[in-house]
C-alpha angles and dihedrals in degrees: 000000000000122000117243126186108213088180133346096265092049124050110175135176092188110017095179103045103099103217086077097059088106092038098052082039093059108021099091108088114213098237087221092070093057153086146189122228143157139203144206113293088045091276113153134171141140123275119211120219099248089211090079102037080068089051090054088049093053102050088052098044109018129248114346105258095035107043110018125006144155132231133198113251093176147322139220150191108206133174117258129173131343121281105223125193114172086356083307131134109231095162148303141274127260126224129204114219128183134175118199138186111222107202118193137166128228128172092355097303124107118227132182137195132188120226138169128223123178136176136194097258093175117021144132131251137175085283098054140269108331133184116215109218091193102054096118099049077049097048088043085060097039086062102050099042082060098046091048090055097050082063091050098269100145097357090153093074099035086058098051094248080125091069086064111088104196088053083059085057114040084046091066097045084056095050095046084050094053100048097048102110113269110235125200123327116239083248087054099058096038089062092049092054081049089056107037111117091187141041085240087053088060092057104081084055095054091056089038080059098081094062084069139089117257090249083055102050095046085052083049098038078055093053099041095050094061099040090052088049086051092054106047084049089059100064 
């Protein structure tokens, strides 16, 4: 099916299947949680802090160990390329390699997924031959960034969205608009106006008033005309 964007923070391809809810919930990738990089051989592509990732997790889920998790399944060393040293071979890389189960409940049901992570334990660079210490936190990682996007989670920049500038873009406009603080509904302040005992008590809705649409505020600028007029013949 052909990819459509209805707005930069939700990308769908079947908007109204419902086994997509989660996937169009998590798919859109705040651009401040993520970073270009390349490596040998011109590869380039976009990491995701994985930090986030978590968070994302979490609000659809609930806390990690009670609502989603992942589990070793099992772990690895194997052999990679060639060491050289003076166009020798002195040895060969190793390779960590983990798969993992990540396990998560929604709806009440509990779902799972596999998936593998790995990570060059012992390799060579420009500097020299290196060990990371740290392969293992990184292949851990490794494995449940992809597991998570095999459910949707950062779908945007698995499925190359992220090489399109203007998506970039328009994404962040989105997620600085969400997060602005929301002021009154229109019901909200109707009901202030409706509550309102004094003409003073009417002024904070009158400044409340901008946050709306135009259609809102004229229902509102009605309501609070004649309440005002109510109030002034009361006394």
């Amino acid at each position: 099916m052909a990819k459509t964007k209805t707005s930069p923070a939700v990308t769908t391809i079947d908007s109204a299947h419902p086994n997509l809810a989660l996937w169009e919930s998590v798919q859109a990738t705040d651009p401040d949680y993520t970073k270009s990089f390349s490596r040998s051989g011109g590869f380039r592509g976009t990491a995701i802090n994985h930090t986030y990732q978590q968070k994302r997790a979490t609000q659809a889920f609930g806390p990690k160990g009670l609502g989603w998790g992942s589990k070793i399944l099992d772990e690895k060393y194997q052999e990679g390329a060639p060491i050289l040293h003076k166009d020798q071979v002195i040895g060969r890389e190793i390779v960590h390699v983990v798969r993992i189960e990540l396990w998560y409940v929604l709806d009440g049901n509990r779902g799972s997924t596999e998936a593998f992570g790995q990570t060059t334990f012992v390799g060579q660079n420009k500097h020299g031959t290196y060990t990371d210490e740290e392969a293992p936190k990184k292949s851990l990682t490794d494995a449940e960034s992809k597991a998570l996007a095999s459910l949707g989670f950062s779908a945007d920049v698995h499925m190359g969205l992220f090489d399109d500038s203007k998506y970039i873009n328009d994404l962040k406009v989105a997620v600085a608009e969400a997060e602005k603080p929301k002021g009154p509904s229109l019901a909200e302040l109707l009901a202030q106006v409706e509550a309102a005992a004094t003409p003073d008590a009417l002024k904070p809705v009158s400044v409340a008033a901008a946050a709306l649409s135009e259609t809102d505020r004229a229902t509102l600028r009605a309501a609070y005309t004649a309440k005002l007029a109510a109030l002034k013949a009361s006394t």
